[in-house]
C-alpha positions in Angstrom: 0.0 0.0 0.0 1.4 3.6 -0.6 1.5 6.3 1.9 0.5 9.5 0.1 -1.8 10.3 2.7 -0.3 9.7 6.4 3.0 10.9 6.7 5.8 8.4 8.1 6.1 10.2 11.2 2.3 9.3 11.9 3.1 6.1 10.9 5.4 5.4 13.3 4.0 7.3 16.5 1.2 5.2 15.7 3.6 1.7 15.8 4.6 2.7 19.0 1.3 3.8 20.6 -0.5 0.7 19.6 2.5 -1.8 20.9 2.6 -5.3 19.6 -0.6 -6.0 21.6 -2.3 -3.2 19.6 -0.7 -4.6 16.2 -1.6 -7.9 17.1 -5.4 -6.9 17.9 -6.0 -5.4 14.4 -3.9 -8.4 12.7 -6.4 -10.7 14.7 -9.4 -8.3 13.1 -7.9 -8.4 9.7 -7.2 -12.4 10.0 -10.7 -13.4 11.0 -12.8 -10.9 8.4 -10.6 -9.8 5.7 -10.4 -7.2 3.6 -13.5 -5.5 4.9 -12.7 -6.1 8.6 -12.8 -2.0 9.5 -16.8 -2.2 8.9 -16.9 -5.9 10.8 -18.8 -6.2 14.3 -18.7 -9.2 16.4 -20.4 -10.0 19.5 -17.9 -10.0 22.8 -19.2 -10.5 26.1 -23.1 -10.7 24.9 -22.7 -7.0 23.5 -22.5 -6.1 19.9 -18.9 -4.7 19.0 -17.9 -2.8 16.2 -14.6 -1.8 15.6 -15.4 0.9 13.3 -17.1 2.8 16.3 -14.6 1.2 18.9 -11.1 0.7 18.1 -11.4 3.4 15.1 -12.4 5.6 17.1 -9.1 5.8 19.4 -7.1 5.4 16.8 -9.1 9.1 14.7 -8.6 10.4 18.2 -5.0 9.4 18.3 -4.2 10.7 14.7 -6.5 14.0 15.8 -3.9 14.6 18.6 -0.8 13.7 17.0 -1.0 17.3 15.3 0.9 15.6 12.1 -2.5 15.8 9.9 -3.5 18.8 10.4 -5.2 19.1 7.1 -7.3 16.5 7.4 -11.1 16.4 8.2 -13.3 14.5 10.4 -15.0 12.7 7.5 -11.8 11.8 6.0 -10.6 10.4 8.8 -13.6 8.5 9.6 -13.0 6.8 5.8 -9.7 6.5 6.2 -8.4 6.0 9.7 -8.2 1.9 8.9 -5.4 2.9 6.3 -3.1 3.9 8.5 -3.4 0.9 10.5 -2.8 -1.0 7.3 0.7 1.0 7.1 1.1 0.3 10.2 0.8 -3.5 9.9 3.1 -3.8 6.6 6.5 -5.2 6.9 5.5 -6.7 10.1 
C-alpha cells in the first residue's frame, strides 16, 4: 500500500502507541474478516462490538492529537483511519 496520505512520522508514533498487543489486535481483526474487517462487528461479552465505532475511534482520536494531519477532516478520517493501520501493519 502507498503512503500518500499519512506521513511516516504518523506512521510510526502510531507503531509505538498501539504496541505489539495493539498490532496484534488489528492483525487478529484483519485475519478473521478480511479485507473488509474496519466495517466488521462481532459479539464480545453478549454486547455487539464494532470496531469501526470502537477501536477506530481511538485510533481518529489518536491521529487528531498527534497534530501531524492537520489538514485532514473529520470525514476523512472516519473513511480513512483503517489505512493507517494498514501501514502500520506492513512489513510486520
Amino acid at each position: 500500500m502507498s503512503n500518500e496520505i499519512f506521513p511516516k512520522e504518523l506512521v510510526d508514533k502510531t507503531k509505538l502507541w498501539l504496541g505489539e498487543e495493539g498490532l496484534k489486535y488489528f492483525r487478529e481483526w484483519i485475519e478473521e474478516f478480511g479485507k473488509d474487517w474496519y466495517f466488521s462487528c462481532k459479539i464480545i461479552s453478549g454486547f455487539p462490538y464494532s470496531i469501526h465505532f470502537n477501536a477506530g475511534m481511538s485510533v481518529r482520536n489518536f491521529i487528531r492529537q498527534s497534530n501531524l494531519c492537520e489538514n485532514l477532516d473529520c470525514h476523512f478520517l472516519d473513511d480513512n483511519w483503517y489505512k493507517l493501520i494498514e501501514l502500520c501493519l506492513e512489513k510486520q
